[in-house]
mmCIF file as gemmi writes it, N, C-alpha and C atoms, coordinates in Angstrom:
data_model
loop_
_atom_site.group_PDB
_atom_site.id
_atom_site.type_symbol
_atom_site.label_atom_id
_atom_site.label_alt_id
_atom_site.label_comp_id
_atom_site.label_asym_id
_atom_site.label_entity_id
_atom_site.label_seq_id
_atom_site.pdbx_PDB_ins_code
_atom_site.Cartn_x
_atom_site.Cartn_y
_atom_site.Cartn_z
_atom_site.occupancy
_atom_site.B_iso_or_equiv
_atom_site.pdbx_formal_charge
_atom_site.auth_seq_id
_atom_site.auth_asym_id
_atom_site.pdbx_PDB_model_num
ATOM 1 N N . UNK Axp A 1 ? -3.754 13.388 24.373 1 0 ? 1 A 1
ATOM 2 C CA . UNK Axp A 1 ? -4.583 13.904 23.296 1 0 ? 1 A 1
ATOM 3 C C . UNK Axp A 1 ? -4.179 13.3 21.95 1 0 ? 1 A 1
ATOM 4 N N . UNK Axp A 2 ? -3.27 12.939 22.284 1 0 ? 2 A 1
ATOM 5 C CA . UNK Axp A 2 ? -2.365 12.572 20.456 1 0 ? 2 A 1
ATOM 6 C C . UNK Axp A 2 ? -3.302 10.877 20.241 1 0 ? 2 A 1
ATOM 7 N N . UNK Axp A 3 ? -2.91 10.45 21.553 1 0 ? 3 A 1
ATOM 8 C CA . UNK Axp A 3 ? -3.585 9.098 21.37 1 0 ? 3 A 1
ATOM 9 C C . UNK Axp A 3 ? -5.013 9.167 20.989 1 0 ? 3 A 1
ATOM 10 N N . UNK Axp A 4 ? -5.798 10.28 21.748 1 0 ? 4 A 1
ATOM 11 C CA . UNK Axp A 4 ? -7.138 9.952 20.731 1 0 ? 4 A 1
ATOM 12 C C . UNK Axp A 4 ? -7.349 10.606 19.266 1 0 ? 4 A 1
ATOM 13 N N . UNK Axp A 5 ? -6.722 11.175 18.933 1 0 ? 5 A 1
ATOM 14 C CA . UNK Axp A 5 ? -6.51 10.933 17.704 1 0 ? 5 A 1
ATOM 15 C C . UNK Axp A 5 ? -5.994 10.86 16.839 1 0 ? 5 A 1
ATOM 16 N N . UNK Axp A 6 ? -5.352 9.639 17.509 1 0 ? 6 A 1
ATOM 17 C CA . UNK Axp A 6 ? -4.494 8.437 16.665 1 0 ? 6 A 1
ATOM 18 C C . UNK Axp A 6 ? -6.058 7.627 16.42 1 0 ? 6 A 1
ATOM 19 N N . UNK Axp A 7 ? -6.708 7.417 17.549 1 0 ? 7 A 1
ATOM 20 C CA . UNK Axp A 7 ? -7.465 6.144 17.857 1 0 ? 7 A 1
ATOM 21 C C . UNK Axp A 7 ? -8.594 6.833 16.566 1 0 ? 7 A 1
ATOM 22 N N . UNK Axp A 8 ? -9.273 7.886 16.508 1 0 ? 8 A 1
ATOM 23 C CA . UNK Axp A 8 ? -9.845 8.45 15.733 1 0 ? 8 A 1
ATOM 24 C C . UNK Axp A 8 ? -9.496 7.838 14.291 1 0 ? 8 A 1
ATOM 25 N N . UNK Axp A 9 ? -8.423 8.73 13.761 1 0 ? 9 A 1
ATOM 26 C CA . UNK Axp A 9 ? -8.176 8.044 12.749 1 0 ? 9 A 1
ATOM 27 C C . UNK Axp A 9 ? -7.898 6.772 12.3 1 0 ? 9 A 1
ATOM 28 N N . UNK Axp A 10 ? -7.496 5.922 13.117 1 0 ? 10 A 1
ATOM 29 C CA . UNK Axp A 10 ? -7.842 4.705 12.809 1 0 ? 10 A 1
ATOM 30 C C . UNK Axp A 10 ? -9.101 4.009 12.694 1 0 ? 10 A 1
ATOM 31 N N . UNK Axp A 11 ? -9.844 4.616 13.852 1 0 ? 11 A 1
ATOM 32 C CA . UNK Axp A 11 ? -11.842 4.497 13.312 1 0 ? 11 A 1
ATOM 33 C C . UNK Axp A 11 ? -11.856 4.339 12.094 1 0 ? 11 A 1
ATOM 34 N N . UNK Axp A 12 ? -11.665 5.943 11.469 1 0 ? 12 A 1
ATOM 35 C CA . UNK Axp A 12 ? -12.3 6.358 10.319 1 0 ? 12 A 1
ATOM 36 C C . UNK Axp A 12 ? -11.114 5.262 9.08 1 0 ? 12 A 1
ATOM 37 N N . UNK Axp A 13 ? -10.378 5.08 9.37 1 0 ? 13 A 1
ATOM 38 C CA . UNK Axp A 13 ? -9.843 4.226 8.21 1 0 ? 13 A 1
ATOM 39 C C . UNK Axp A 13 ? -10.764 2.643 8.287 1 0 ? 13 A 1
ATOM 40 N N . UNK Axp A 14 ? -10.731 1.8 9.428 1 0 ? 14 A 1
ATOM 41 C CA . UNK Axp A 14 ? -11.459 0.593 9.472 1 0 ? 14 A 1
ATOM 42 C C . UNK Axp A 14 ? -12.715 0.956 8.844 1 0 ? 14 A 1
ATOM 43 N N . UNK Axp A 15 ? -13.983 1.992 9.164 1 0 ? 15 A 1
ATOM 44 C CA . UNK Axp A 15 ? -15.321 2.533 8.516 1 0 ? 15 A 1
ATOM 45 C C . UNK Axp A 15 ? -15.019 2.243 7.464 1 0 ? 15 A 1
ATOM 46 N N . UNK Axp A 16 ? -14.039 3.309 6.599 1 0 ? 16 A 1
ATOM 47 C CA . UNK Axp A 16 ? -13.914 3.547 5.294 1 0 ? 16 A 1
ATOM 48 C C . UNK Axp A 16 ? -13.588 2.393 4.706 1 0 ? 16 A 1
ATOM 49 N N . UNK Axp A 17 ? -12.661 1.444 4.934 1 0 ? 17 A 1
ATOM 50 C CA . UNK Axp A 17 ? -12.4 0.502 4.337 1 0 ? 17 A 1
ATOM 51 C C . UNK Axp A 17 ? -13.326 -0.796 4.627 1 0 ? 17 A 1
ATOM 52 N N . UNK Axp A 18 ? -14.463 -0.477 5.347 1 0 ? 18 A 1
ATOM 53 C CA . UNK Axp A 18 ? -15.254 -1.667 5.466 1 0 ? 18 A 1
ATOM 54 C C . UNK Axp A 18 ? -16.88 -1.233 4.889 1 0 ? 18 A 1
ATOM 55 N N . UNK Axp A 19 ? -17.198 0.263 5.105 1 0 ? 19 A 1
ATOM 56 C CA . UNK Axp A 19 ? -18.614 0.72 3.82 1 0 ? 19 A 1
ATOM 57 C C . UNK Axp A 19 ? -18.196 1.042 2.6 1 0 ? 19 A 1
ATOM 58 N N . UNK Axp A 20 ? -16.775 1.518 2.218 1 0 ? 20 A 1
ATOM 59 C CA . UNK Axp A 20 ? -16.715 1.677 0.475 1 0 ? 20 A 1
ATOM 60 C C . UNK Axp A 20 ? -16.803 0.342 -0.242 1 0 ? 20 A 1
ATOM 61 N N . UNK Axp A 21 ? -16.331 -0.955 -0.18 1 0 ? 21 A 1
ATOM 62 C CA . UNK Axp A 21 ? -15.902 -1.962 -0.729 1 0 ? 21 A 1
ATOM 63 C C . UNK Axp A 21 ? -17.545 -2.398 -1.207 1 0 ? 21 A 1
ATOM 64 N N . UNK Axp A 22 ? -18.43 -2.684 0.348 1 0 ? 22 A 1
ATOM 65 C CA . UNK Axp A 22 ? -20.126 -2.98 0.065 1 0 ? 22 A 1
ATOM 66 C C . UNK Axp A 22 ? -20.697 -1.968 -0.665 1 0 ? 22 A 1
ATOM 67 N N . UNK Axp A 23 ? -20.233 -0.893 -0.695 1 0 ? 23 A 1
ATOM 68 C CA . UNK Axp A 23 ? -21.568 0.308 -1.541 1 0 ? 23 A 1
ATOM 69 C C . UNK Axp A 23 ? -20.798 0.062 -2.726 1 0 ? 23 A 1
ATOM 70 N N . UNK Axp A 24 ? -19.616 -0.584 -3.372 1 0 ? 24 A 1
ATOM 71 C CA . UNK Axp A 24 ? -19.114 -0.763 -4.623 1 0 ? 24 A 1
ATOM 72 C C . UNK Axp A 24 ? -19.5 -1.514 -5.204 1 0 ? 24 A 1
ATOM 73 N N . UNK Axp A 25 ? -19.936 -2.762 -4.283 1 0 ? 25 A 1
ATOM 74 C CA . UNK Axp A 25 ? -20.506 -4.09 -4.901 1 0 ? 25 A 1
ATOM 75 C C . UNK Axp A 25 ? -22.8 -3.71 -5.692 1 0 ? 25 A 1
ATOM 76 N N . UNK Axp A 26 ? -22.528 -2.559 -4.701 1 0 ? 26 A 1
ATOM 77 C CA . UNK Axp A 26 ? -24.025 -2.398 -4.996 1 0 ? 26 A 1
ATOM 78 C C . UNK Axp A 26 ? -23.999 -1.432 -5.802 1 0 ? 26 A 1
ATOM 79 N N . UNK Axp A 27 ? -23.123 -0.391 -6.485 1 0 ? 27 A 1
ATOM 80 C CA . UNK Axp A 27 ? -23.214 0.279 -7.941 1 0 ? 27 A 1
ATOM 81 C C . UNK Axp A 27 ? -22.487 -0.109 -8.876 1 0 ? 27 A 1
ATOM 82 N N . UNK Axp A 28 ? -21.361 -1.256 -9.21 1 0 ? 28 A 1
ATOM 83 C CA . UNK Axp A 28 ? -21.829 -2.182 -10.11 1 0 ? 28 A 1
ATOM 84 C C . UNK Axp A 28 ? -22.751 -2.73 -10.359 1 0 ? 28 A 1
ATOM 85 N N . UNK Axp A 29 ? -23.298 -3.385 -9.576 1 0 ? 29 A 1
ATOM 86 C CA . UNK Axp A 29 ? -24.44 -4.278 -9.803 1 0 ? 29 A 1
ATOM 87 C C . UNK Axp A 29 ? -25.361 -3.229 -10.413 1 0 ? 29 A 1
ATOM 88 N N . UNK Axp A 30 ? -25.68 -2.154 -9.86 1 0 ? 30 A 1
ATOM 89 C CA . UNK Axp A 30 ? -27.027 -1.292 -10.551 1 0 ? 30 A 1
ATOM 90 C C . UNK Axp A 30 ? -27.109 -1.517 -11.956 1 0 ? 30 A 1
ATOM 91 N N . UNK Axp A 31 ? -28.494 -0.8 -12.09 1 0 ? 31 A 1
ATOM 92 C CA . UNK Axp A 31 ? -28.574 -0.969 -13.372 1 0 ? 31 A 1
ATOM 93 C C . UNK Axp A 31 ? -28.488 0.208 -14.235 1 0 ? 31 A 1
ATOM 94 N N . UNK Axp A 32 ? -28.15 1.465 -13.848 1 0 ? 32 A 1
ATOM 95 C CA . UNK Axp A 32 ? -27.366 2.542 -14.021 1 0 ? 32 A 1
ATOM 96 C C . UNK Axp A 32 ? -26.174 2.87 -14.572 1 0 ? 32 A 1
ATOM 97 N N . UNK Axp A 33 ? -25.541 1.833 -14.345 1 0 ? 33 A 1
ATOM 98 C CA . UNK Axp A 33 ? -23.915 1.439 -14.202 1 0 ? 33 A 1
ATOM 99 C C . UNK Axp A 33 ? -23.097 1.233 -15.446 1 0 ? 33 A 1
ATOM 100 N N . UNK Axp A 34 ? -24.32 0.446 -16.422 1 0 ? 34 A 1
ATOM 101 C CA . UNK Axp A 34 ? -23.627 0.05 -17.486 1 0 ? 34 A 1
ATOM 102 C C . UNK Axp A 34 ? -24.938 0.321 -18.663 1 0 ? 34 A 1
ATOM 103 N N . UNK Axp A 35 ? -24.517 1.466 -19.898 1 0 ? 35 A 1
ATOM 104 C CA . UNK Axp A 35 ? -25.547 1.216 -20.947 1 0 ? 35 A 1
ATOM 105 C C . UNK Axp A 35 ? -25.822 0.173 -21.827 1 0 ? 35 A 1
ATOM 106 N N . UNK Axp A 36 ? -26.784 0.512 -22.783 1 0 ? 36 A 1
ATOM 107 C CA . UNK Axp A 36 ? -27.211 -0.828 -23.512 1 0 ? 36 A 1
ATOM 108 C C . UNK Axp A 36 ? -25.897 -1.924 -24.192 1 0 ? 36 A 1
ATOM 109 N N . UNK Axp A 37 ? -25.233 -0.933 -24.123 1 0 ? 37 A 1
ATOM 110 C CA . UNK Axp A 37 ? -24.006 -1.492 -24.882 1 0 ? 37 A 1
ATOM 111 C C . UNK Axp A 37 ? -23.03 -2.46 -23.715 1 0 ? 37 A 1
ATOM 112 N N . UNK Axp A 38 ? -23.23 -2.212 -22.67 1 0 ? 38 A 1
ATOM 113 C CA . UNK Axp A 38 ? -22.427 -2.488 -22.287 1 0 ? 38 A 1
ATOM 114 C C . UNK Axp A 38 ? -21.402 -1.351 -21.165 1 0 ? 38 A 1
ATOM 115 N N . UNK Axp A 39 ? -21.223 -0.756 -21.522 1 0 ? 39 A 1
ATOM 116 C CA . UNK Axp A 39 ? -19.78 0.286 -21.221 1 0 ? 39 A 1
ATOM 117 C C . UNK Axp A 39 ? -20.544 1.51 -19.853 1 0 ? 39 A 1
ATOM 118 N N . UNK Axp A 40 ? -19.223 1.297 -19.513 1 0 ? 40 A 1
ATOM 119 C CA . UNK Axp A 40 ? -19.544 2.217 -18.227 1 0 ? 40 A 1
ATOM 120 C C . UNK Axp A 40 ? -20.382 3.532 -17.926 1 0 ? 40 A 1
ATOM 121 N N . UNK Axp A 41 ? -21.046 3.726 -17.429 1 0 ? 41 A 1
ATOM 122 C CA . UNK Axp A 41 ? -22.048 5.226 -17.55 1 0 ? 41 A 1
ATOM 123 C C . UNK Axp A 41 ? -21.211 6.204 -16.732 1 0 ? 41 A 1
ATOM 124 N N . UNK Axp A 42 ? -21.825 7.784 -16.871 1 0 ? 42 A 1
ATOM 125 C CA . UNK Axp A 42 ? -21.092 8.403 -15.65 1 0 ? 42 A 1
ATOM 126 C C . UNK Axp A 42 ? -21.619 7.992 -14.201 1 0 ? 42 A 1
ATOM 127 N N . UNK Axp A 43 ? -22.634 7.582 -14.259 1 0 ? 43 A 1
ATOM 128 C CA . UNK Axp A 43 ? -23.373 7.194 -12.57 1 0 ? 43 A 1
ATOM 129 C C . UNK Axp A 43 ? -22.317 6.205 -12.178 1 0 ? 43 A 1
ATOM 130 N N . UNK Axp A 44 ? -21.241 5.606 -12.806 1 0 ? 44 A 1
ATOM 131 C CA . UNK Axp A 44 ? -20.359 4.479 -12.505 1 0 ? 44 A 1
ATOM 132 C C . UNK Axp A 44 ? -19.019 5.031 -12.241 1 0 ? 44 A 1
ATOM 133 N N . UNK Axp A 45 ? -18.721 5.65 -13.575 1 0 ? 45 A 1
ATOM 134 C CA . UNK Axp A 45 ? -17.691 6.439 -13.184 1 0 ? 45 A 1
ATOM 135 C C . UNK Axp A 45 ? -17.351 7.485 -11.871 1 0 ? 45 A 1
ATOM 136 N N . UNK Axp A 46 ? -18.623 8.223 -11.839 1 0 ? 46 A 1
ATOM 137 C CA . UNK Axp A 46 ? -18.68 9.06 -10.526 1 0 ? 46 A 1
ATOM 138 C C . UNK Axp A 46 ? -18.34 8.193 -9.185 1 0 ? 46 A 1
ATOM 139 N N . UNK Axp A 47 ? -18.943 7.507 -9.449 1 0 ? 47 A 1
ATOM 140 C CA . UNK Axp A 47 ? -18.66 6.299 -7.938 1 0 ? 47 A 1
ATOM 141 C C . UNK Axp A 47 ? -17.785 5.829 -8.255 1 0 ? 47 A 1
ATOM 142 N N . UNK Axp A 48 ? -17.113 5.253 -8.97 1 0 ? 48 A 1
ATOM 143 C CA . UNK Axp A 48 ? -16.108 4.619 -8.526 1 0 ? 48 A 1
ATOM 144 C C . UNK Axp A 48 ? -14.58 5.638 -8.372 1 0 ? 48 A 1
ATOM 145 N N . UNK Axp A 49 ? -15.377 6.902 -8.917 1 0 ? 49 A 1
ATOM 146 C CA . UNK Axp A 49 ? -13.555 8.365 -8.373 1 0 ? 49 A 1
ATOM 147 C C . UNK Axp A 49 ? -14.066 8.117 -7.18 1 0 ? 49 A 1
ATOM 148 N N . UNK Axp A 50 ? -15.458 8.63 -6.435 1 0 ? 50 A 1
ATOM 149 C CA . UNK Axp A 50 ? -15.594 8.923 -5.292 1 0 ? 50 A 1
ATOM 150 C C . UNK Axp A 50 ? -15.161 8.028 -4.033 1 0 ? 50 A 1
ATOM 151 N N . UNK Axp A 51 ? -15.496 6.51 -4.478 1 0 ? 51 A 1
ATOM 152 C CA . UNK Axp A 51 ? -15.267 5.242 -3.543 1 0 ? 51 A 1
ATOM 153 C C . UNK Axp A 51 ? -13.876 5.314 -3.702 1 0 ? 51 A 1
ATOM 154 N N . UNK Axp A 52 ? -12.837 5.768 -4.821 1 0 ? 52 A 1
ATOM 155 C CA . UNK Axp A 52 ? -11.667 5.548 -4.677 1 0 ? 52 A 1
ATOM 156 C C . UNK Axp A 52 ? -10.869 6.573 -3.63 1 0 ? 52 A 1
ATOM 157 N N . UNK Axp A 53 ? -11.321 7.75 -3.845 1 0 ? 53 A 1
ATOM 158 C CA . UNK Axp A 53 ? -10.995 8.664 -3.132 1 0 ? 53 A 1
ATOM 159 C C . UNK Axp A 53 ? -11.047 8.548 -1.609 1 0 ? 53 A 1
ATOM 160 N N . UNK Axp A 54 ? -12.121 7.659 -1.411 1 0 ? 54 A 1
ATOM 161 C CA . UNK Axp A 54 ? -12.771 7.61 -0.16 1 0 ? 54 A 1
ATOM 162 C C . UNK Axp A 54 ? -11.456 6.625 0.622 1 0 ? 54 A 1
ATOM 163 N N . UNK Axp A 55 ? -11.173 5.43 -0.379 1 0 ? 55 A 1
ATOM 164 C CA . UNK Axp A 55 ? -10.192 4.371 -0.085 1 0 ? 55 A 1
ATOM 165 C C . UNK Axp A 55 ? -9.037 5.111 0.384 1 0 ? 55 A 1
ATOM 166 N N . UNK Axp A 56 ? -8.302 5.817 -0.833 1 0 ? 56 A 1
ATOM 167 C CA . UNK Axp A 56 ? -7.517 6.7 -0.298 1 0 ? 56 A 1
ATOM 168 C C . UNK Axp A 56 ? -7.382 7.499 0.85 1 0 ? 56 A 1
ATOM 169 N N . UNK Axp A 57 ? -8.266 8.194 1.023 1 0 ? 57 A 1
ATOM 170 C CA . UNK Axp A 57 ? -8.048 8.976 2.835 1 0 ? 57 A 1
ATOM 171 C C . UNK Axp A 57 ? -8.384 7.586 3.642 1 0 ? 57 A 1
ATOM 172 N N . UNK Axp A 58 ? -8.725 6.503 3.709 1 0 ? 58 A 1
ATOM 173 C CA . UNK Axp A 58 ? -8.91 5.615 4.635 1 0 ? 58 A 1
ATOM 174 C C . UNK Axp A 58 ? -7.104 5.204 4.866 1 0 ? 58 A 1
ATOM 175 N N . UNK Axp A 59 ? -6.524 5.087 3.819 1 0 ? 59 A 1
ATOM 176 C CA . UNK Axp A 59 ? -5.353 4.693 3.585 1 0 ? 59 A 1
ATOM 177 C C . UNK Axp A 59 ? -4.321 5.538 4.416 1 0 ? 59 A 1
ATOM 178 N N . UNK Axp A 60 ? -4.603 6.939 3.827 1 0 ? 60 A 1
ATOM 179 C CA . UNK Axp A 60 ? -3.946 7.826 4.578 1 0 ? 60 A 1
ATOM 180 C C . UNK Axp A 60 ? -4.113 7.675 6.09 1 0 ? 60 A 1
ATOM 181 N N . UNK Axp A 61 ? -5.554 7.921 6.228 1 0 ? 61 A 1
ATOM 182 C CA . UNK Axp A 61 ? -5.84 7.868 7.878 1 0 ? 61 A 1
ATOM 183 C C . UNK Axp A 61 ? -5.258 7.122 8.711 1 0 ? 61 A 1
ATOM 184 N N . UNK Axp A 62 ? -5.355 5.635 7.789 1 0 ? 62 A 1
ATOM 185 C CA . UNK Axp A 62 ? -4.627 4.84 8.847 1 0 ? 62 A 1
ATOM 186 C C . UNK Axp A 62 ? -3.148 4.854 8.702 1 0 ? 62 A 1
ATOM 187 N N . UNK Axp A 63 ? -2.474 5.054 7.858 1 0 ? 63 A 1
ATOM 188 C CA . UNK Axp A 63 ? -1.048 5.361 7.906 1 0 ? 63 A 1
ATOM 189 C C . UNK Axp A 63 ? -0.508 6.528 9.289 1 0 ? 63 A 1
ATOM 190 N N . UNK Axp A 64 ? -1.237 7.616 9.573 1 0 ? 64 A 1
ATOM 191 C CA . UNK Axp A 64 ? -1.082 8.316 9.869 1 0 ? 64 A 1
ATOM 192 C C . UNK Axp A 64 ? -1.391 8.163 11.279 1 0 ? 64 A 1
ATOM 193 N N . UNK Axp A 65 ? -2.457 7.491 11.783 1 0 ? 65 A 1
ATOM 194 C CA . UNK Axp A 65 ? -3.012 7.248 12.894 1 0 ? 65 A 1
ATOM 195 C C . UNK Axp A 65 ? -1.983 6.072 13.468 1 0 ? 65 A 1
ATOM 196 N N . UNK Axp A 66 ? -1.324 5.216 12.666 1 0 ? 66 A 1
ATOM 197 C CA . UNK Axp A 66 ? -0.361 4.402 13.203 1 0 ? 66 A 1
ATOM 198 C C . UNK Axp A 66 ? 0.763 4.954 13.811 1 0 ? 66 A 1
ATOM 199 N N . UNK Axp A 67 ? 1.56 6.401 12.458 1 0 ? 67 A 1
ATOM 200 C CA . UNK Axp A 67 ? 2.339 6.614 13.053 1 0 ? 67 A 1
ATOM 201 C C . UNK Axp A 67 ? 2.584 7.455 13.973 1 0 ? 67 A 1
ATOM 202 N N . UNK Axp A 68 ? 0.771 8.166 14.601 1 0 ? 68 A 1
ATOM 203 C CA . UNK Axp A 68 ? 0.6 8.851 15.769 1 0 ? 68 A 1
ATOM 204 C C . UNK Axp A 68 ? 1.058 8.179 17.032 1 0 ? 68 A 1
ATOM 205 N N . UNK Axp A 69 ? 0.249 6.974 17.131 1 0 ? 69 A 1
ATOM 206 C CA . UNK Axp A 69 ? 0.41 5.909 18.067 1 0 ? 69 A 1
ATOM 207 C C . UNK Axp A 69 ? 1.713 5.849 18.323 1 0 ? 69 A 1
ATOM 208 N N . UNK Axp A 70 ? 2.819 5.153 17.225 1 0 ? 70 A 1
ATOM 209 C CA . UNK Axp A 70 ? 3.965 5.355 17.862 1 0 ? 70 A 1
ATOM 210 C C . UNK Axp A 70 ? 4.56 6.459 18.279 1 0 ? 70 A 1
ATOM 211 N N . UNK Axp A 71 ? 4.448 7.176 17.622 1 0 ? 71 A 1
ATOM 212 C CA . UNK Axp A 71 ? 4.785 8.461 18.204 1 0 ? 71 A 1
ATOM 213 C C . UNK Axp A 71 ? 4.694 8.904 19.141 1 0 ? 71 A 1
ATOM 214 N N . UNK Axp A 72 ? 3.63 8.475 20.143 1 0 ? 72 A 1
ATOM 215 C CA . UNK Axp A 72 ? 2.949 8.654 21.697 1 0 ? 72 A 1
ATOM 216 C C . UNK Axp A 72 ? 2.819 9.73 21.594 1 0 ? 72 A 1
């Protein structure tokens, strides 16, 4: 049982670290992102706590899911 979820969390870390990076590239780019001036909006700011956050438990997950695995 431990092994599947080890294997689990390692899923969810590869996911996370392979859809946050593309949905980052696509709310910079928006045009939401940045006002007339220039400078960051909250529609930017919000995403980029949330995508970070997201990075983070991917981080965790897989830390954790590794040291399930060894753990057997």
């Amino acid at each position: 049982m431990n092994t599947v979820l080890a294997i689990l969390l390692l899923i969810n870390a590869v996911y996370n670290a392979v859809v946050w990076p593309r949905f980052w590239t696509r709310v910079k780019n928006d045009p939401r992102a940045r006002d007339a001036a220039g400078k960051p909006t909250k529609f930017y700011t919000v995403h980029a706590v949330l995508i970070a956050i997201a990075l983070l438990i991917a981080a965790v997950s897989a830390v954790f899911g590794v040291i399930a695995l060894i753990a057997g």
